[in-house]
ZAMARGU-4260 file (C-alpha; in steps of 0.2 Angstrom, whole numbers, plus 5000, padded with zeros to 4 digits):
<rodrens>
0) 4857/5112/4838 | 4855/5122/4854 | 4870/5133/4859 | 4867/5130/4878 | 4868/5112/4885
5) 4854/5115/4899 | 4839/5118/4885 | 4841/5101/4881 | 4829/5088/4887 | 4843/5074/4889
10) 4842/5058/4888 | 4828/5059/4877 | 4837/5070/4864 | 4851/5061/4860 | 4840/5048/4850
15) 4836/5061/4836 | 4849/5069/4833 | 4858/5068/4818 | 4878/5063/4816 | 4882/5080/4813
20) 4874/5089/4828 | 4880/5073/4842 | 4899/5077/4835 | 4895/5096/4839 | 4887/5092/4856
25) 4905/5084/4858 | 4914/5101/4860 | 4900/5110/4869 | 4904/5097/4883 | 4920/5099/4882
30) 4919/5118/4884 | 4906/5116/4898 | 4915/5103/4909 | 4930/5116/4905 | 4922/5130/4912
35) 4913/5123/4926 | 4926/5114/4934 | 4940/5127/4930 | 4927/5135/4944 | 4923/5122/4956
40) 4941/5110/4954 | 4935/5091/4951 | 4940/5076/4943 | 4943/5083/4922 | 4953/5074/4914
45) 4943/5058/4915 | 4928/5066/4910 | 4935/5073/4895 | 4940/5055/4892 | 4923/5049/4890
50) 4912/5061/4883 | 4911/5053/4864 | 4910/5035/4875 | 4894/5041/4886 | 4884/5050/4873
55) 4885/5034/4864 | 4880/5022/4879 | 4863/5034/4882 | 4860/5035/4864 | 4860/5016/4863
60) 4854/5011/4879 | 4837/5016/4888 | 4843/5025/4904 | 4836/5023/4920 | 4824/5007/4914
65) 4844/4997/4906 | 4857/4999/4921 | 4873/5010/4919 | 4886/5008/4931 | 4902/5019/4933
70) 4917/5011/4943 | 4923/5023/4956 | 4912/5038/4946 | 4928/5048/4943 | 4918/5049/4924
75) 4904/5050/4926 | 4902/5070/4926 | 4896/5067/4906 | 4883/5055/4911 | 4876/5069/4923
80) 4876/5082/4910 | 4866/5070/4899 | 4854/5066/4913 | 4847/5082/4915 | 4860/5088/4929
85) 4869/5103/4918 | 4861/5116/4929 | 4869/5112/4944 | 4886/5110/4938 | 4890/5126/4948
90) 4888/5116/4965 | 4897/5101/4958 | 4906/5094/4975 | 4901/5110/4987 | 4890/5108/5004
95) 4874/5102/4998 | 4878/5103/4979 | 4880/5090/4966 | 4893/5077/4969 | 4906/5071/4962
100) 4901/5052/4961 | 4887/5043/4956 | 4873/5047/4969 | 4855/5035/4971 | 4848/5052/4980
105) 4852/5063/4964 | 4844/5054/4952 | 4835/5039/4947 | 4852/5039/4931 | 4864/5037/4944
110) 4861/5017/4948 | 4873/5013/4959 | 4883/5023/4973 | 4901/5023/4967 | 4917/5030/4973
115) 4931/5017/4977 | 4938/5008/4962 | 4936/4989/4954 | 4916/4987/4959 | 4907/4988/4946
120) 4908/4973/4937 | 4901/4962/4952 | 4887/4976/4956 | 4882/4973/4937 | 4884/4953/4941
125) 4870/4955/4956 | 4859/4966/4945 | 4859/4955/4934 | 4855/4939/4944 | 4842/4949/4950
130) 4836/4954/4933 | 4835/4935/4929 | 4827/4930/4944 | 4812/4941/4942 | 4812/4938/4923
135) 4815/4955/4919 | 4821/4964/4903 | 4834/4977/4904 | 4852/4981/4899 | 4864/4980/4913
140) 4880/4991/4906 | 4897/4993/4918 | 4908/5003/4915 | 4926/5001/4921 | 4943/5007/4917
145) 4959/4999/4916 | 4966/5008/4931 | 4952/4999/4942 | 4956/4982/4931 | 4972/4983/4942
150) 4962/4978/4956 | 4957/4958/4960 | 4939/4959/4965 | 4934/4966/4945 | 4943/4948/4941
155) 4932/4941/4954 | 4917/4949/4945 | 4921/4942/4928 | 4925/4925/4932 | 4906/4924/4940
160) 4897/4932/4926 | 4909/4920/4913 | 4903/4908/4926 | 4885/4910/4926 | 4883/4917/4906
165) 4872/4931/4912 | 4869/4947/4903 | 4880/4959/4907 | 4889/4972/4895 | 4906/4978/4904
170) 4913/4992/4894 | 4933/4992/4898 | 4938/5011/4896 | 4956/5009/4892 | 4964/5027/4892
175) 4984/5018/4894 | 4986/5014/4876 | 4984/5019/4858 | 4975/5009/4847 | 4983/4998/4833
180) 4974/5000/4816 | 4977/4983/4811 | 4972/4976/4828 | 4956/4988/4826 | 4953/4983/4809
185) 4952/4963/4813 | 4941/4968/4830 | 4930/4977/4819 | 4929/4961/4805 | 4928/4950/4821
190) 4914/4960/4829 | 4904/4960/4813 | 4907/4940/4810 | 4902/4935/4829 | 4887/4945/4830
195) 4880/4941/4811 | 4865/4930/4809 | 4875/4917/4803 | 4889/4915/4813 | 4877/4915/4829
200) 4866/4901/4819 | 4879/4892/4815 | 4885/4894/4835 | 4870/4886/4840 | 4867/4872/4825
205) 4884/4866/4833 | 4880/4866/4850 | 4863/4861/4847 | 4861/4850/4832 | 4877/4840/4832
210) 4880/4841/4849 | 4864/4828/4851 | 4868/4817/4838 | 4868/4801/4849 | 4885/4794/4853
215) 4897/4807/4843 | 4889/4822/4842 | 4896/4828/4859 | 4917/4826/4851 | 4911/4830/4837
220) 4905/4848/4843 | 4921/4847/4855 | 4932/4848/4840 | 4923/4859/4832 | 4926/4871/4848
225) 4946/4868/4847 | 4947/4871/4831 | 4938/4888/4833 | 4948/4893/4849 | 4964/4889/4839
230) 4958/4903/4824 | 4954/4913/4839 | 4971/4911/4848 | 4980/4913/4834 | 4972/4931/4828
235) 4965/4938/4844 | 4978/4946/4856 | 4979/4941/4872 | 4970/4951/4884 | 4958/4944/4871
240) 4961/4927/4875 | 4959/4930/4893 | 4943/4936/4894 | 4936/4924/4883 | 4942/4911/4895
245) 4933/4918/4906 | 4918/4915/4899 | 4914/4933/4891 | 4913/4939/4873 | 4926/4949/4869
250) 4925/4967/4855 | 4938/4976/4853 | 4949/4986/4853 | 4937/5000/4846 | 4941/5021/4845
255) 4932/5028/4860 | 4932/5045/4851 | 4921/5039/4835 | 4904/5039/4838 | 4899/5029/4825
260) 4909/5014/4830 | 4906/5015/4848 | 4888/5016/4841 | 4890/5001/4830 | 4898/4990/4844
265) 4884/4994/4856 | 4870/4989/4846 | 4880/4973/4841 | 4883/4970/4860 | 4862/4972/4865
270) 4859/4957/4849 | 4870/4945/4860 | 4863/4935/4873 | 4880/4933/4884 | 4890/4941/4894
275) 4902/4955/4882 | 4918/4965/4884 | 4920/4978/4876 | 4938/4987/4876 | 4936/5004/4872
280) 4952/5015/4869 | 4951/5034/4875 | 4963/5049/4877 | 4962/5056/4894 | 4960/5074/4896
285) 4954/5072/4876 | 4949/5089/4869 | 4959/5102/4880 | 4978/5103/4878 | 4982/5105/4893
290) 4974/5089/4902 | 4981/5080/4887 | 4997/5086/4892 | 4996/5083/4911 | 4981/5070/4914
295) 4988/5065/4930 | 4986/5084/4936 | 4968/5085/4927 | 4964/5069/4935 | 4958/5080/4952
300) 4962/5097/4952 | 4957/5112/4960 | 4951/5127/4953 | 4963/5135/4938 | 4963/5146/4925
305) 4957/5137/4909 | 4967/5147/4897 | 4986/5143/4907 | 4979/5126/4917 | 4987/5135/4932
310) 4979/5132/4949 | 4971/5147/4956 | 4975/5145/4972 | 4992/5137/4975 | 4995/5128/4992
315) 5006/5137/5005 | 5020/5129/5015 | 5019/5112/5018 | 5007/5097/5019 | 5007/5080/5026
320) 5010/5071/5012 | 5024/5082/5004 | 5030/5080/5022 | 5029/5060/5022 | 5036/5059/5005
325) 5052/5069/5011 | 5054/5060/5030 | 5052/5042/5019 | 5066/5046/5008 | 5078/5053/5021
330) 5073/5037/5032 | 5077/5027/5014 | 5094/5035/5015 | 5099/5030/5031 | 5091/5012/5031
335) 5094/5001/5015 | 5079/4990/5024 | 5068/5002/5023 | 5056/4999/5006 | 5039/5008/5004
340) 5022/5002/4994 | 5006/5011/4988 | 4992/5007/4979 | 4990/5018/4963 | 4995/5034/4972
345) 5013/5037/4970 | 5011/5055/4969 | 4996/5059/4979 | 5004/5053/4995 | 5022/5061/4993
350) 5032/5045/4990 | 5037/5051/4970 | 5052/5057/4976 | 5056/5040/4985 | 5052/5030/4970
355) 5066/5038/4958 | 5078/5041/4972 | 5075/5020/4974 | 5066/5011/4962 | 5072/4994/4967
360) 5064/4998/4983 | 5046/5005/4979 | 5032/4995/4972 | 5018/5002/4966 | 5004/4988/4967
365) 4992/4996/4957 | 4973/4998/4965 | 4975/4980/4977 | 4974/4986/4993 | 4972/4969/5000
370) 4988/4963/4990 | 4996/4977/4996 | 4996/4972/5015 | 4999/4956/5012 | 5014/4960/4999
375) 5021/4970/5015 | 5019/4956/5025 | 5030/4943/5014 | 5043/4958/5013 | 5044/4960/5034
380) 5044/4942/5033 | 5060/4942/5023 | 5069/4955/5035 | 5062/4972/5024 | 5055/4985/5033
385) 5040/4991/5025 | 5029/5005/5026 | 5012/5004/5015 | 5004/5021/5011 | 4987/5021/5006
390) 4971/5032/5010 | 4961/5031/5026 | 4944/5027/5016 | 4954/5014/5004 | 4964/5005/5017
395) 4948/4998/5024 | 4948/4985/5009 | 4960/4977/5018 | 4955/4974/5035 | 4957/4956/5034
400) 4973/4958/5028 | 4980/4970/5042 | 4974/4959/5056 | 4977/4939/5047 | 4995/4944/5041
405) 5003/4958/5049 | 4995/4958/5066 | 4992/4942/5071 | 5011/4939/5065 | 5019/4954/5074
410) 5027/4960/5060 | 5034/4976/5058 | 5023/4984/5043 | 5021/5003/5046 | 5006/5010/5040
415) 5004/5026/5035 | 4988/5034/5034 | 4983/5048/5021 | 4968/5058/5022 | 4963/5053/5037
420) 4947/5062/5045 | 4937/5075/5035 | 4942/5076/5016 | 4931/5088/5012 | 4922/5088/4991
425) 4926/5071/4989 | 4913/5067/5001 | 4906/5049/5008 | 4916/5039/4998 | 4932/5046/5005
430) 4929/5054/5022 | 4944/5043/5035 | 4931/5045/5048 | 4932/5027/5053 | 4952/5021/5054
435) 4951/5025/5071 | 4937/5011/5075 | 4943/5001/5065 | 4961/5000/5069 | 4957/5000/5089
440) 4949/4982/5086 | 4966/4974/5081 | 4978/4965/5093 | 4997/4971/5091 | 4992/4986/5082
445) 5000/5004/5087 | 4990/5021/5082 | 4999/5037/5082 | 4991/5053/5077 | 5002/5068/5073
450) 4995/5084/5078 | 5010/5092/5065 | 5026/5089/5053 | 5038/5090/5067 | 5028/5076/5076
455) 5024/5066/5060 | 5045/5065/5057 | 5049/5058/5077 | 5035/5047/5076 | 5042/5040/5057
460) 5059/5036/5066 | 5049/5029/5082 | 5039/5017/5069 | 5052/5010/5064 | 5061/5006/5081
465) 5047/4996/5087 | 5048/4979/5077 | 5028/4979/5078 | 5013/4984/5067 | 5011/5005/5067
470) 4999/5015/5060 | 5002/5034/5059 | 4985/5044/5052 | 4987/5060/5046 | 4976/5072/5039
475) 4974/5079/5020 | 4980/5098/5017 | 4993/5111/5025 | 5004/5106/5041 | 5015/5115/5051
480) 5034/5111/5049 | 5049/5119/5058 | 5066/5111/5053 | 5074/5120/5067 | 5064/5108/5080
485) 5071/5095/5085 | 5056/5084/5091 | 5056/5070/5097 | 5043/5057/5100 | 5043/5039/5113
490) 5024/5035/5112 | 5018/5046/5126 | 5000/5058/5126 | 5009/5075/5131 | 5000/5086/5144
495) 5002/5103/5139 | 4992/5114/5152 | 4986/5108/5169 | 4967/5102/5173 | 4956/5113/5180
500) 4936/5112/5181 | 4937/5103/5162 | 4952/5092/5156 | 4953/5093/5136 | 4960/5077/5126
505) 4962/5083/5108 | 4968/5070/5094 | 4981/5073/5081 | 4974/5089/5071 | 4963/5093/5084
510) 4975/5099/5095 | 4973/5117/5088 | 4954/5116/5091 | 4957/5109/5108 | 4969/5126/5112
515) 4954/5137/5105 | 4942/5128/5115 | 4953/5131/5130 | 4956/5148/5127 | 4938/5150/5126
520) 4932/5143/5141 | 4946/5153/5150 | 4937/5169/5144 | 4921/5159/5153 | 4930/5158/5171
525) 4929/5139/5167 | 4947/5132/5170 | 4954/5118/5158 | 4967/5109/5154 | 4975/5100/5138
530) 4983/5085/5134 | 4989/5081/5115 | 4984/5064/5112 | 4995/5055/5100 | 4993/5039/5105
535) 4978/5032/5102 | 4984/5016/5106 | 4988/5007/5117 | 4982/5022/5126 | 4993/5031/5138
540) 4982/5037/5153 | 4996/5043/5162 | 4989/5063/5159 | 4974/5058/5171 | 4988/5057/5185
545) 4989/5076/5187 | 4968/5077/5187 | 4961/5083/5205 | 4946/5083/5216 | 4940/5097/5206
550) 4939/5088/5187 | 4922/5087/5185 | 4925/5084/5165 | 4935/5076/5153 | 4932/5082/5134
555) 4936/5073/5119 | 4940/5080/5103 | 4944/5069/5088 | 4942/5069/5068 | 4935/5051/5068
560) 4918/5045/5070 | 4911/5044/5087 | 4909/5026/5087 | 4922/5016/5092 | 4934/5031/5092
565) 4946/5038/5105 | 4933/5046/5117 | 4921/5030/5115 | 4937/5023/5123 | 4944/5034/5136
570) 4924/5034/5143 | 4927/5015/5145 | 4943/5017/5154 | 4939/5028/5167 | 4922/5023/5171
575) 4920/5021/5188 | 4930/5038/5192 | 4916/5049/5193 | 4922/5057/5179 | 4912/5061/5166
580) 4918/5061/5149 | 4910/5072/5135 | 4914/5065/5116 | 4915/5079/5101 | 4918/5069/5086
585) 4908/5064/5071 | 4891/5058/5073 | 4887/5040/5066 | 4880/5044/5049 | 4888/5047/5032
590) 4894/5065/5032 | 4892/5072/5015 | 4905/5082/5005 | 4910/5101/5009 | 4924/5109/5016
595) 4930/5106/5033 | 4925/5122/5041 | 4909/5119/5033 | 4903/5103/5040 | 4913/5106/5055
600) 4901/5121/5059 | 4885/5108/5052 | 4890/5095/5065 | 4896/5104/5080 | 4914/5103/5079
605) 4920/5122/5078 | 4930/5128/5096 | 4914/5138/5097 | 4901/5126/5096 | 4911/5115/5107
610) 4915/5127/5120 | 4895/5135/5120 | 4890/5114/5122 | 4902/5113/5139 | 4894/5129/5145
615) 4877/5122/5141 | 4882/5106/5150 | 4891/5114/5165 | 4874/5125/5166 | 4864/5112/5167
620) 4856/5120/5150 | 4857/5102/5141
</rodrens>
């Protein structure tokens, strides 16, 4: 046994080591994940979850050559560690470092880019096919957990690999329960009996032999089937039941903290030659009191002290979310119409409060996006006035559903838009860089952008006024709030200083950028002028009234991709002025995980490097 994890040579190791040293490498993980993400912040609790679960999956299975795929990746920090990755651990989710999700680039482990919930299963189903096709040999293993079984598409998943009786192994990581030992005791008998030699022979002498005896062979097998499912029925329970309907094998439920039966059930699974689910139930935040206690603050946290579990750094003042959450339940007071809906993120976007202030009034819909929209649309319908709040990168799921049901009707769903723009460690999979483009392609829609609290609150009560579909983006993190103002908001763009040489349109939290960039060029003798855009659309261009002979600039400042955002807009609108309009917003790639300053610096979106690139431009230096 090695007493530090980055000597070992893992996967490799993990095949020759006895009983006794795998339980030990159990609590070195612990302690490592412990003490690196004490000092980085990440997603713990999940990992903690699984560490027993993913040292038995890469001692069973072949890694890369047999396929491992983690839904969303939230857990899958083990399966780094255990592909050779320990060493980086102090870069997990910093510019440049190791991410937080499963990453192709990273290594040839990580199979299959993850980060957004319910899509492993039908990844696994297409590697599969593919496997197939080619007449391959190779283990195709996803793992999923029952938070992301909330969402449709995993069912979508199953019911084609039922359908087509490929193999696939889908591990259901099931951390919202605690295991029966009676129910664990019949799983484990029923495990043993369908994966024996002579249950499986006797499986195919049925469907096989009898089945072709000519004229009564066929019912004959068909009653033999009944009566088997009515054993099955009868002892099985019934998440059971439905997966077998599906067309899938079902084990379970098995201790996802005892190697030796997660180790048993694996090598059973790999005999089979159809598709199998195995239900395996874990303790999130396993191993370290505290995430046991609070797996919900464990799930993502920032840096803490591992001895107390107390953030580090607490934040100061207030953010947007808290924000929202405290606007929405005023709003609920005054209007009993008013009812709100998220998708697994109760806490995260502010509406706790909300929900136990009115229960009968919030839904949380689990992770269904798509049913989300769609649920607010039946409740606008009947005369509710709902407002969905959901996470820029998530609400993408449900395009379709924003533009068939609530635009195309009109109706009055108010969207509000969490994390929107730059998120920072997350990374890719949950940058809001795109809700702008998106957004501006749909008929009826209304997009507000807040540059702060006060703004967020007048445009809330302005949301609701308007008996049309709104979307209000805000960003992740701190936001000025003084309850003292009394601001007010009626869908206009707000000119704050008058053009000059440069006119600057800065969206929503770029307004403080815009200031600095203005400020700046002042100190250059270049004259400009501001306007806070808070209207994407429909887009208000009565600022360009007060523009004279002398604009020879309109810049652009937005946290959106630069592709179908604001500025891509505004150039359309004025073309023909002579104007010319100069876009600072994110370029159209992927922009990796970091902090904001970070990447804003990387990709030219700092008032410095904004205001050297207009000086360049009015130079004629570029």
């Amino acid at each position: 046994m090695k007493t530090d994890i980055t000597e070992y040579n893992f996967p490799e190791d993990l095949k020759s080591m006895s009983e006794e040293e795998l339980e030990l490498l159990t609590y070195s993980i612990r302690d490592f994940l412990i003490d690196k993400v004490s000092s980085t912040g990440g997603h713990l609790a999940s990992n903690l979850g699984v560490v027993e679960l993913t040292i038995a999956l890469h001692r069973c299975f072949d890694s890369p050559r047999d396929k491992i795929i983690w839904d969303v990746g939230h857990q899958a920090y083990v399966h780094k560690i255990l592909t050779g990755r320990a060493s980086e651990f102090d870069t997990l989710r910093k510019l440049d470092g190791l991410s937080g999700f499963p990453k192709a680039k990273e290594s040839p482990h990580d199979i299959y880019d993850t980060g957004h919930s319910s899509v492993s299963i039908s990844a696994a189903a297409g590697i599969a096919a593919a496997r197939d096709i080619k007449k391959e040999k190779y283990e195709v293993i996803a793992v999923i957990g029952d938070g992301s079984l909330t969402g449709g598409m995993a069912y979508e998943g199953l019911n084609n690999i039922g359908d087509s009786k490929s193999k696939v192994i889908i591990v259901l990581n099931d951390n919202g329960m605690s295991i029966s030992p009676n129910t664990g005791g019949i799983s484990k008998y029923l495990g043993s009996l369908r994966t024996s030699k002579g249950y499986l022979g006797a499986k195919n002498f049925v469907k096989k032999t009898i089945g072709s005896i000519p004229n009564v062979g066929k019912s004959i097998a068909d009653g033999l089937a009944d009566i088997k499912n009515d054993i099955k029925y009868s002892i099985m329970d019934h998440g059971g039941v439905l997966i077998e309907e599906l067309g899938l094998t079902y084990f379970g439920p098995v201790d996802g903290h005892s190697l030796a039966d997660l180790t048993d059930i694996f090598e059973k699974a790999k005999n089979l030659n159809e598709p199998v689910l195995i239900h395996v139930i874990t303790k999130k935040g396993k191993g370290y009191r505290n995430a046991e206690k609070s797996p919900g603050k464990f799930h993502g946290i920032g840096p803490f002290d591992p001895t107390t579990g107390a953030l580090i750094s607490k934040p100061q003042g207030f953010t947007y979310s808290s924000l929202f959450g405290q606007f929405i339940a005023k709003k609920g007071e005054e209007d009993s119409k008013i009812v709100a809906i998220t998708a697994a993120m109760c806490e995260a976007t502010g509406l706790e409060h909300f929900s136990q202030k009115f229960p009968q009034r919030f839904f949380d819909v689990g992770i269904a996006e798509e049913h989300a929209v769609s649920f607010a649309a039946g409740l606008a319908k009947g005369g509710m006035k709902p407002v969905v709040c959901i996470y820029s990168s998530f609400l993408q799921r449900a395009y379709d559903q924003m533009i068939e049901d609530v635009c195309m009707q009109k109706l009055p769903v108010v969207f509000a838009i969490d994390r929107a723009g730059c998120v920072g460690a997350d990374g890719e999979t949950h940058h809001g860089m795109l809700d702008i483009s998106y957004l501006s392609t749909m008929p009826n829609m209304t997009i507000l952008t807040p540059k702060d609290g006060n703004q967020l609150e007048a445009m809330l009560d302005y949301a609701f006024n308007l008996d049309a579909p709104v979307a209000i983006r805000y960003p992740r993190g701190s936001a000025f709030y003084d309850k003292n103002i009394m601001s007010t908001y009626c869908g206009d763009n707000i000119r704050t200083h008058l053009p000059g040489r440069v006119d600057i349109w800065a969206c929503g939290k770029m307004y403080d950028c815009g200031l600095k960039v203005a400020e700046l060029l002042d100190q250059y003798g270049i004259k400009s002028g501001l306007v806070d855009v808070t209207t994407i659309k429909p887009m208000d261009l009565r600022p360009l009234e007060d523009i004279t002979a002398d604009t020879q600039y309109i810049v652009t400042i937005e946290d959106n991709s630069v592709k179908g955002g604001f500025g891509m807009q505004l150039g359309a609108a004025v073309t023909g002025t002579g104007i010319k309009v100069l876009n600072f917003a994110w370029p159209d790639e992927f922009i990796p995980q970091g902090n904001f300053d970070q990447l804003a610096d990387r990709f030219g979106l700092t008032a410095e490097k904004i205001a050297e690139r207009i000086c360049e431009i009015i130079e004629g230096k570029a």
